[in-house]
C-alpha positions in Angstrom: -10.0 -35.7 -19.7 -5.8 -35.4 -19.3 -4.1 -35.3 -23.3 -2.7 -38.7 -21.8 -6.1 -40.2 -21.8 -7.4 -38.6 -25.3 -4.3 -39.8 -27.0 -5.0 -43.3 -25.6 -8.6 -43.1 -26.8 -7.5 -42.0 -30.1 -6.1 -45.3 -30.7 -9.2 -47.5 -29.0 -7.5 -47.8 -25.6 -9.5 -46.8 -22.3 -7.0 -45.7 -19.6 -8.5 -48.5 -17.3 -7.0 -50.7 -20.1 -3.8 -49.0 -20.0 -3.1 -49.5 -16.6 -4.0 -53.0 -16.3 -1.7 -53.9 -19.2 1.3 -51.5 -17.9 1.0 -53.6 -14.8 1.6 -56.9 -16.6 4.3 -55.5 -18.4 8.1 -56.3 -17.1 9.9 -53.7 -15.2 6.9 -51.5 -14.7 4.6 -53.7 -13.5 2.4 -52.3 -11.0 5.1 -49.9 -9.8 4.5 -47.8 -13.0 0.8 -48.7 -13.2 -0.5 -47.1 -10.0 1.3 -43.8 -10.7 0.1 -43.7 -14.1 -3.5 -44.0 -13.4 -3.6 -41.7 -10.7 -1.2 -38.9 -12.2 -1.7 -39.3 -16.0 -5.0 -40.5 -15.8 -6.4 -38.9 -12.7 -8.3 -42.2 -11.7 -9.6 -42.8 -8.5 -6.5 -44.3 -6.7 -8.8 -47.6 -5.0 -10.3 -48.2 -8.6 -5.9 -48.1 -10.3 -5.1 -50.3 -7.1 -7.5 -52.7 -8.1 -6.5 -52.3 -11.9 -2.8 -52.7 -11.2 -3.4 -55.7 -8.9 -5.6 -57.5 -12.0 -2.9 -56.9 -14.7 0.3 -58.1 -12.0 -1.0 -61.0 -11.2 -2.9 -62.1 -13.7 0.6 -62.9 -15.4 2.8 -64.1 -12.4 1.0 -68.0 -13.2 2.1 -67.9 -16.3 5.7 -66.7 -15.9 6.3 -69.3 -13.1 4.9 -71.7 -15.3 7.0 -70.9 -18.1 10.2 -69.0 -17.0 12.1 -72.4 -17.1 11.2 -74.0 -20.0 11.9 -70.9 -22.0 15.1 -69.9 -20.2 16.0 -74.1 -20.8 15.4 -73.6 -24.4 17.2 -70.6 -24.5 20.1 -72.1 -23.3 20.3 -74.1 -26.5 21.6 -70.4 -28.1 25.3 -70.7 -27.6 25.6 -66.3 -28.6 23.1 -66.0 -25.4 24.9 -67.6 -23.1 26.8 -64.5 -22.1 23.0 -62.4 -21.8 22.0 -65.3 -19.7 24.6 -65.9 -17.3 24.3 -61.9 -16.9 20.8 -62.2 -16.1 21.1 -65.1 -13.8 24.2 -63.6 -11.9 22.1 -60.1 -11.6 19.3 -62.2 -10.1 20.9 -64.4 -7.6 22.7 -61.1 -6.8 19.6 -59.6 -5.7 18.1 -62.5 -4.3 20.0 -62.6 -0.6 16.7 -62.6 1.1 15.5 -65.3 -1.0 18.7 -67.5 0.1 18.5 -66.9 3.2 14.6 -66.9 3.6 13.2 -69.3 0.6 9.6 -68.6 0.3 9.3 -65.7 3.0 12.1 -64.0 0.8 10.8 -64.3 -2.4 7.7 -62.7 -1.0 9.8 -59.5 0.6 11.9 -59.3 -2.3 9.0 -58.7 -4.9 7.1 -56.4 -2.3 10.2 -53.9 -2.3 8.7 -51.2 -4.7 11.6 -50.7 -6.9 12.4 -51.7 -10.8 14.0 -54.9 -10.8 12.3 -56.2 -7.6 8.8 -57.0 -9.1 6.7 -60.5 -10.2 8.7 -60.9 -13.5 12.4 -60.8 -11.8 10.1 -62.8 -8.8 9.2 -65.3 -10.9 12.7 -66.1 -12.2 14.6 -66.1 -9.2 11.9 -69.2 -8.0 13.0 -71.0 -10.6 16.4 -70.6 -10.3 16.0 -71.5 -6.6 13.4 -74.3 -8.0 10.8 -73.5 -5.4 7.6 -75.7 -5.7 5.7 -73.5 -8.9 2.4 -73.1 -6.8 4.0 -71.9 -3.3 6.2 -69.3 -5.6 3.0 -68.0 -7.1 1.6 -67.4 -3.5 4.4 -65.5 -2.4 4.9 -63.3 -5.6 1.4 -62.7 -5.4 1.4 -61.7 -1.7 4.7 -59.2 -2.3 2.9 -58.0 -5.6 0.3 -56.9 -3.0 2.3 -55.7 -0.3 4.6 -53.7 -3.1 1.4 -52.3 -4.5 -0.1 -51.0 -1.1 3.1 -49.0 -0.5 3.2 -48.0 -3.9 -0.6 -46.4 -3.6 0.1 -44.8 -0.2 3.2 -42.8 -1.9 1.5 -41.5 -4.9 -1.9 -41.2 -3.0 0.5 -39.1 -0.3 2.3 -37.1 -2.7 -1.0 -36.2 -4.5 -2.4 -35.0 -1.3 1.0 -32.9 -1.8 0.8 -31.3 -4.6 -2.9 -31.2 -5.5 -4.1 -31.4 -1.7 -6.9 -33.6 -2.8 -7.4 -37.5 -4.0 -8.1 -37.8 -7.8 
């Protein structure tokens, strides 16, 4: 058992837990999930994949679903206009794919494994481009995927690196 994992359970959280709600979380989403059960929990990296995969897309209906409304009522906050329009600009900025390629875009822009690229930012930039809510959940869910197979084979690879063995 890694420290990581007793000071989890410690406080009544299993590491599969963990990961599964690190991957619903903004920013690290599954990008920080899949590393985290393989390198601080030393979990089996098809067992995390699956974990991460549960916990990212288990919230990408709801965001899509509620991204607007709340961002609408938001809007009603004259001091966060400022915060908004910096958000906004920061994702349209990012979101050249998704002009250029609608739904095919949205799809590669989530499934590049960086911060900032994931089913959260995903799930705004659709409804600032006001795709239909359904299609955008198919096509954050298919570059949540895509991201999260790229992000296994790195931290599978570099595991093989340093430890020259899978967890």
């Amino acid at each position: 058992m890694t420290g990581l994992e007793q000071w989890c359970l410690e406080r009544g959280l299993t590491a599969p837990w963990v990961v599964t709600i690190v991957a619903a979380l903004p920013v690290l989403e599954l990008r920080g999930a899949i590393p985290l059960g393989i390198f601080g929990f030393r979990l089996q990296p098809w067992f995390v994949f699956g974990l991460s995969l549960l916990g990212n897309l288990a919230v990408i209906p709801v965001l899509v679903w509620l991204v607007e409304p709340v961002y609408r009522w938001l809007r009603r906050f004259r001091w966060l206009h400022r915060t908004l329009d910096r958000c906004e600009q920061h994702a349209r900025k990012r979101a050249g794919l998704v002009e250029r390629f609608e739904l095919l875009g949205l799809m590669l822009f989530v499934s590049v494994p960086l911060p900032g690229t994931g089913a959260w930012t995903g799930a705004f930039v659709a409804s600032l481009f006001r795709f239909k809510r359904l299609h955008a959940c198919l096509a954050i869910g298919a570059g949540v995927m895509i991201a999260g197979v790229a992000i296994l084979i790195g931290a599978v690879g570099l595991d093989q690196l340093l430890h020259g063995q899978t967890p």
